[in-house]
Steps between C-alpha positions, in 0.01 A plus 500: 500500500443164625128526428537597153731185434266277721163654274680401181530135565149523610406614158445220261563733196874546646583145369453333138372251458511225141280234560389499098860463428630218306716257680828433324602160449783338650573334166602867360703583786735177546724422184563154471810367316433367170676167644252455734192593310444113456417436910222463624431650806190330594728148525787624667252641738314152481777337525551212817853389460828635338480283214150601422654842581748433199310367243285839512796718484714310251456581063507139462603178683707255281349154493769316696494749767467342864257746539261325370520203764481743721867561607698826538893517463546468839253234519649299235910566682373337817296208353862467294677521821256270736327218297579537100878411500513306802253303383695438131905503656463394845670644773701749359673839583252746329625848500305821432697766283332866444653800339401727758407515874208704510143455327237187548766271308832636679661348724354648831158397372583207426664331805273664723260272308656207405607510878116526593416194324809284529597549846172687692503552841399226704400427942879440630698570166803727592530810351720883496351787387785794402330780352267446264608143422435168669696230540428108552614163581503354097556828338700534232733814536810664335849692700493850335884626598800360576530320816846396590452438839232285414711375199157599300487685168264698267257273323565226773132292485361284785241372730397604828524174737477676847343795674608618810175723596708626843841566412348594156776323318425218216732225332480498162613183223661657181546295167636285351657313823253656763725649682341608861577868534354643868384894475504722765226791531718748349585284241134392329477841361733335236235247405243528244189267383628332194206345313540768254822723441597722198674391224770697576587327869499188319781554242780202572195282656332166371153369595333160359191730394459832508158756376544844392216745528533735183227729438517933371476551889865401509544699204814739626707174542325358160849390334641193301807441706265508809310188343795312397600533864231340624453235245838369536456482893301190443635198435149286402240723448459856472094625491388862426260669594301806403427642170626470146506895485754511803716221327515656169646791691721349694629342156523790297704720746824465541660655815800706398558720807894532508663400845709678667799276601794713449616125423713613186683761690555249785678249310689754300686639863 
């Protein structure tokens, strides 16, 4: 039995064989959105930096874009943040206010950024690391719960003055009347970066300057209250930043999700 198997893959005649047949494009296999049928492959391919990475993927580019001096969004938030208003208002409290956490304009993204080129790491510079996030000496960084004990609260912002790289512990001065506050180990897990925080943690807060990030990546939290929240956090200058797509949505929806308070029934007992 095993010979007969082992003398039919001998035979060439047991296999088949189509060299003379046609090879199918991929063009007819892969269906590509009628949205996309505009890109060019070849330059995204080509392509050397994000922006040039843009400009092949995007319909059209409007002619006051940043793009075309070579700046992303995120670009353009930390040139805002570092040289562009300083450089106009002085020295100044300049807050960053994004609808959402996540995404390259969120609030994660951007403080681990604005962080890197604010405040980098340098030879003797004392620093904590608690997770995934780093702390240093001159960092700007928000209480995120109630700390009685402390005599902290929610929203609380500050600046780190002291690192204690052996008891792990760090003093931190809180606005307005930079008030010293010493953490414990076990009580930094209640500290954030705060170069950027959402709109929503900054309700009942007032900053000098503050830039909002708005683009259709934020577009779940896209809503008109949400940007007269952050415009009215300023008191000089408010500066947005993304595109005119995002803001007409923002602008057009109005966010009518009932809460649930039970406050009627409350004052009624």
């Amino acid at each position: 039995m095993e010979n007969n198997i082992s003398d039919k893959f001998d035979d060439s005649d047991f296999f088949e064989f189509r060299v003379q047949e046609q090879v199918i494009p991929y063009e007819t296999e892969i269906t590509i959105p009628k949205k996309f049928e505009h890109v060019n492959l070849e330059k995204v391919y080509q392509a050397e930096t994000k922006i040039e990475e843009l400009f092949s993927v995007l319909k059209k580019v409007h002619p006051w874009s940043s793009l075309h001096y070579g700046f992303s969004a995120l670009d353009v938030v930390r040139k805002l943040y570092q040289e562009w208003i300083p450089k106009y208002y002085g020295n100044c409290e300049i807050q960053i206010l994004s609808p959402m956490t996540r995404g390259s304009l969120g609030t994660i993204s951007l403080n681990r950024v604005i962080q890197e080129t604010s405040n980098p790491f340098v030879e003797g510079k004392r620093q904590l690391k608690v997770g995934e996030r780093i702390f240093r000496i001159g960092d700007r960084v928000i209480h995120r719960r109630n700390n009685y004990d402390l005599g902290v609260f929610n929203g609380d912002i500050g600046v780190i003055r002291d690192i204690d790289n052996v008891d792990l512990t760090c003093s931190v001065a809180f606005y307005p009347d930079n008030r010293l506050v010493h953490y414990k180990q076990t009580d930094i897990m209640e500290l954030d970066l705060a170069y950027a925080i959402t709109i929503h943690k900054s309700q009942g807060s007032e900053f000098e300057v503050v830039i909002i990030p708005v683009l259709t990546q934020h577009f779940k939290m896209l809503f008109r209250n949400l940007l007269y929240t952050g415009i009215t956090r300023a008191k000089k200058l408010a500066v947005f930043v993304g595109t005119r797509r995002a803001f007409a949505m923002a602008v057009k929806n109005q966010d009518i999700s009932e809460r649930q308070t039970a406050l009627q029934e409350l004052l009624m007992s």
